[in-house]
C-alpha positions in Angstrom: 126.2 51.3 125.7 128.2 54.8 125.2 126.3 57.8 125.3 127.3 60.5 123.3 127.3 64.3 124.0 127.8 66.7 121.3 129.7 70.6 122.3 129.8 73.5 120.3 131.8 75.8 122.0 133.0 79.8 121.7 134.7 82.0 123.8 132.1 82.5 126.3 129.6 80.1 126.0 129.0 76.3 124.7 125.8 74.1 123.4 125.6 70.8 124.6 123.6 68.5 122.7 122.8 65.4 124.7 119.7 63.4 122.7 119.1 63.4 119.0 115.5 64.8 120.0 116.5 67.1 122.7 117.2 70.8 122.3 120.5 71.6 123.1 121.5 73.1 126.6 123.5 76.6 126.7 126.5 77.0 129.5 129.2 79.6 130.4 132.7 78.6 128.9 134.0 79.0 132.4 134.9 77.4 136.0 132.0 78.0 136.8 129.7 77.1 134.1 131.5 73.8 133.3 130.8 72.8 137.0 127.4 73.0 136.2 127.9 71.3 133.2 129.6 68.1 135.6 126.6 68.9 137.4 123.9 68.3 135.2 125.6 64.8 133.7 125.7 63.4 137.2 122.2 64.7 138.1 121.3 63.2 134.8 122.9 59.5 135.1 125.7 60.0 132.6 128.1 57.5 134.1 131.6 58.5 133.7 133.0 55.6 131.6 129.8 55.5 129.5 129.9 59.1 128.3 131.7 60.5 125.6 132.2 64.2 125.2 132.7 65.4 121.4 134.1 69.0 121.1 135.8 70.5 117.7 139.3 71.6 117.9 139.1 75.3 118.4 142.4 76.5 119.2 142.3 77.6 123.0 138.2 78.0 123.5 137.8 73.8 124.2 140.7 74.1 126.4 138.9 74.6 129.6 136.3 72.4 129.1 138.0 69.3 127.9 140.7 69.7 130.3 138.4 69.8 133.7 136.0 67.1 132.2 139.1 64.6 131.7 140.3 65.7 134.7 136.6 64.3 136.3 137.0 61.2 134.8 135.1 61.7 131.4 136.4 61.0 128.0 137.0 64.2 125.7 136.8 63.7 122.0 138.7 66.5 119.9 137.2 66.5 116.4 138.8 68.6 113.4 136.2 71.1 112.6 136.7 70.2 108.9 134.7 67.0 109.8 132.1 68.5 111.1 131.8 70.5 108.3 132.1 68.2 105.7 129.0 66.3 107.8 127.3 69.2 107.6 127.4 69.6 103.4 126.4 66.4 103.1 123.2 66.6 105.5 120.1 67.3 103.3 119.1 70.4 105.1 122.7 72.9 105.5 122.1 74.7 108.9 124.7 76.9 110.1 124.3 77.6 114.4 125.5 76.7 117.6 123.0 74.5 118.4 123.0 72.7 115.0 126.6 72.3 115.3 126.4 70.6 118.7 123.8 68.2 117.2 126.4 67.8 114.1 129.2 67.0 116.8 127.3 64.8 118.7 126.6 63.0 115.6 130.5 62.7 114.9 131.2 61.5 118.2 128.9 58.8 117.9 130.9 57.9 114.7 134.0 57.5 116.6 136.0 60.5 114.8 138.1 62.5 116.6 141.2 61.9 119.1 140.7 61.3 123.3 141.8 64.1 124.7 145.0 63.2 127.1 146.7 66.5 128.2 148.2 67.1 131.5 149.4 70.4 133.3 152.6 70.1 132.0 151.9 68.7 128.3 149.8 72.1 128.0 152.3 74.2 129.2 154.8 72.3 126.6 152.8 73.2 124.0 152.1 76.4 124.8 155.6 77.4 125.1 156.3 75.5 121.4 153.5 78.0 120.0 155.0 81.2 121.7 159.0 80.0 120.1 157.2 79.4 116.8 155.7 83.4 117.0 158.3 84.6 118.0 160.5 83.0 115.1 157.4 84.2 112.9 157.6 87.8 114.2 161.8 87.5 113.9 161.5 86.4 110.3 159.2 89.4 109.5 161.4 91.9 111.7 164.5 90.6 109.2 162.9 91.1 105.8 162.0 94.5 107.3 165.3 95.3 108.0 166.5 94.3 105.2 164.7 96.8 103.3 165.8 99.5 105.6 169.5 98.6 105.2 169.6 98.5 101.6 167.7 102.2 101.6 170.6 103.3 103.8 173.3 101.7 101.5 172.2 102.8 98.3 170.6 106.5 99.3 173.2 107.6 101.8 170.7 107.5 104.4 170.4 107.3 108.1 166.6 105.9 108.8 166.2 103.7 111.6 167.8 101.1 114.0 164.3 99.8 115.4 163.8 96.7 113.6 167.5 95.5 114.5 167.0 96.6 118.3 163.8 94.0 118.2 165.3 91.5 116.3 167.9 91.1 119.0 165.3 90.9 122.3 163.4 88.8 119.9 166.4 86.4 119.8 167.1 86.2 123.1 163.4 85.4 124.2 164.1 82.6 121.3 166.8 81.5 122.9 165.3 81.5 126.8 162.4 79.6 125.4 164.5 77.1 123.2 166.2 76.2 126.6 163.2 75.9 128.6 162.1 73.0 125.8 165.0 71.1 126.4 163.9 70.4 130.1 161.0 68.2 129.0 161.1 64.8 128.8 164.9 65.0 127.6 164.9 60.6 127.1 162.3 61.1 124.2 164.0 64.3 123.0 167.4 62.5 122.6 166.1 59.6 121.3 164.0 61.4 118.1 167.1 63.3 117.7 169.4 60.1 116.4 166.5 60.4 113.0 168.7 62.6 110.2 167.1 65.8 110.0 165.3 65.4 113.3 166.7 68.8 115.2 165.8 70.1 119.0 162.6 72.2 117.5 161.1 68.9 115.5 161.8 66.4 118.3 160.2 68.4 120.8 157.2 69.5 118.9 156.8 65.8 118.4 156.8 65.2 122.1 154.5 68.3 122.8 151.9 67.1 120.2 151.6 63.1 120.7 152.2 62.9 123.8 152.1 59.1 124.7 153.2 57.3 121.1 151.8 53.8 122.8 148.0 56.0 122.3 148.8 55.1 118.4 148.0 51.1 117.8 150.1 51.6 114.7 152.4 53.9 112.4 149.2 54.7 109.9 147.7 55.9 113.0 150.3 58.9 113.7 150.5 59.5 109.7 146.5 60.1 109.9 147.0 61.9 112.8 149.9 64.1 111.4 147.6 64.5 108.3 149.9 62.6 105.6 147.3 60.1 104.5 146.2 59.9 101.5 142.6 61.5 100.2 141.4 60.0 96.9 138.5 61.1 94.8 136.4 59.0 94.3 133.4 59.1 91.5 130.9 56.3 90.7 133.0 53.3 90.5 136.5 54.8 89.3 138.7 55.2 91.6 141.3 56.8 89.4 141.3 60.4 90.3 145.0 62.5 91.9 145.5 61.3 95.3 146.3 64.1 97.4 147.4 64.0 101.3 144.2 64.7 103.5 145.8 67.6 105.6 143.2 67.0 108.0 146.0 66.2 110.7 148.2 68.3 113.2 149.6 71.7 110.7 152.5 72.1 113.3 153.9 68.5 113.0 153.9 68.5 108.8 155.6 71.6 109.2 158.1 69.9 111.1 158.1 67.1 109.0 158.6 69.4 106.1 161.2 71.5 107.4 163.6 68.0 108.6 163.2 66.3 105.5 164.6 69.2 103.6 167.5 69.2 105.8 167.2 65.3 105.4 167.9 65.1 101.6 170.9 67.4 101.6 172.6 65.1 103.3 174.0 60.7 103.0 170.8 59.1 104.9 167.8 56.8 103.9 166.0 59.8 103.3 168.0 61.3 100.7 167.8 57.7 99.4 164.1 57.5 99.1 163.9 61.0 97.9 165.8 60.3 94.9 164.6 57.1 94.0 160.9 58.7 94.0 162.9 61.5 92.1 164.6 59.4 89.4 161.1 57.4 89.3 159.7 60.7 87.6 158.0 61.8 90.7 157.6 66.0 91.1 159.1 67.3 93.8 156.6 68.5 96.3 154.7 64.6 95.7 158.6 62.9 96.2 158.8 65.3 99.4 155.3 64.2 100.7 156.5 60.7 100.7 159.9 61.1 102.5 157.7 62.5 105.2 155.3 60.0 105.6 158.8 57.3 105.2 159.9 59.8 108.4 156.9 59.8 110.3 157.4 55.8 110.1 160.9 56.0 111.3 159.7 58.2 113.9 156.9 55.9 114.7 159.3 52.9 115.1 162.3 54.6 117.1 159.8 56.4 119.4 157.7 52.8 120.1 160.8 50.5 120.5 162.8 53.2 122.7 166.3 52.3 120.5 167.9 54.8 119.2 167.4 55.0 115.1 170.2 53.0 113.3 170.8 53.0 109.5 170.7 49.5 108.4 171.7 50.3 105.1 174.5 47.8 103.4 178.2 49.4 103.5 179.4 50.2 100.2 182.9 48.1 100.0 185.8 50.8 99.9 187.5 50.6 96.2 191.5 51.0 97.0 
């Protein structure tokens, strides 16, 4: 039988909650404090492949942990905080603190929610170098509108104000660039082969790479669609089952980003996408909900291509040429 341990962890410190009826146990978020934390499940008979770990997703803070407890042998379940959450308006007595919420992520874990945590070295430092060409294109989008406004004060005033922004906006770009070659050294067979999907570009596939990982972790397409956050969430109220479905957006932001940005490169041009985008169009469909489903359609294709290893291949049926 599994036994389940539920962290709540900060910058400097996490709660490990290791019994329903136990108080939970306080260590240092660091080298040294997760050793101890190795420590104490050894000294305390939690065998390796019987343990689960629970941890919510907390941008770089469960880093350190989950990486050196996989890297003992442990299995690291990331949960999305909004579950935990969402358990906690539901329990009958709402408790926000640390220890509460280790109890509430234990609880979780023992539910099975969440994703194994299965980054390496070098799938961290893939990831991290997607996140710093994302702020920098963030920080060169913001350096543009604000140049923008400067030039068009010098053009219509007669002015002379500044050339800062533009000075920025070119180092900016060239760190863009040094970073956007970097990404291309990284498993450059996946990268190709993602990049045969229309409206799959360099920045997509490899944030694709970056983010899953190993597809083969996914049993099935609806898997990676959960995952991404494109499944549907219905309301649901007594027996009716009627109510808007909406998509859960409990899933990976960065990858429906991605999946937003190549589908609306997708539908401009002759592909199955722009297909299915006009069908759900013409079948009265608005346009963000006709959008949503081309990227769940995408994240299918993806799926498939990524699984089989063949490059994507449009099997629609040539239209005879009319002479």
């Amino acid at each position: 039988m599994d036994k389940y341990i539920g962290v709540d962890i900060s910058k400097n410190d996490f709660y490990a909650c290791f019994a329903e009826a136990t108080e939970p146990i306080l260590f240092q978020n660091n080298l040294k404090g997760i050793k101890t934390f190795e420590r104490y499940l050894t000294k305390n008979k939690f065998k390796k492949e019987e343990t689960v770990i629970g941890v919510e997703s907390t941008g770089i803070y469960h880093l350190p942990m989950s990486y050196n407890m996989a890297r003992a042998g442990f299995t690291v379940s990331v949960i999305n905080p909004l579950i935990v959450k969402k358990q906690n308006q539901i329990s009958l007595r709402r408790v926000k603190n640390d220890k509460k919420d280790a109890s509430l992520i234990r609880y979780c874990t023992g539910k099975k929610v969440g994703y194994k945590f299965i980054d390496d070295a070098e799938t961290l430092t893939l990831k991290s170098l997607v996140r710093q060409r994302d702020s920098l294109a963030n920080l060169k989008n913001i350096l543009n509108r604000k140049q923008d406004a400067v030039s068009y004060k010098e053009k219509y005033l007669g002015i002379s104000i500044s050339k800062s922004n533009a000075r920025l906006i070119k180092t900016v770009s060239i760190e863009i660039e040094k970073l956007e070659k970097k990404l291309k050294e990284f498993h450059k067979d996946e990268q190709k082969l993602l990049r045969t999907i229309p409206g799959v570009g360099p920045i997509t596939a490899v944030s694709f790479v970056s983010e899953v990982g190993d597809i083969n972790r996914f049993p099935s397409s609806g898997k990676l669609i959960a995952y991404v956050g494109l499944d549907s969430r219905v309301h649901q109220s007594g027996t009716s089952i009627h109510g808007k479905g909406y998509i859960s957006k409990r899933g990976n932001k960065i990858l429906r980003t991605r999946l937003y940005n190549a589908c609306s490169v997708a539908v401009l041009h002759d592909n199955i996408f722009r297909d299915f985008f006009q069908k759900k169009r013409s079948e009265g469909k608005p346009y963000k909900v006709a959008m949503c489903a081309t990227m769940n359609k995408m994240a299918h294709v993806i799926y498939a291509v990524w699984k089989n290893g063949e490059f994507f291949e449009d099997k629609r049926k040539s239209i005879p040429t009319i002479e």
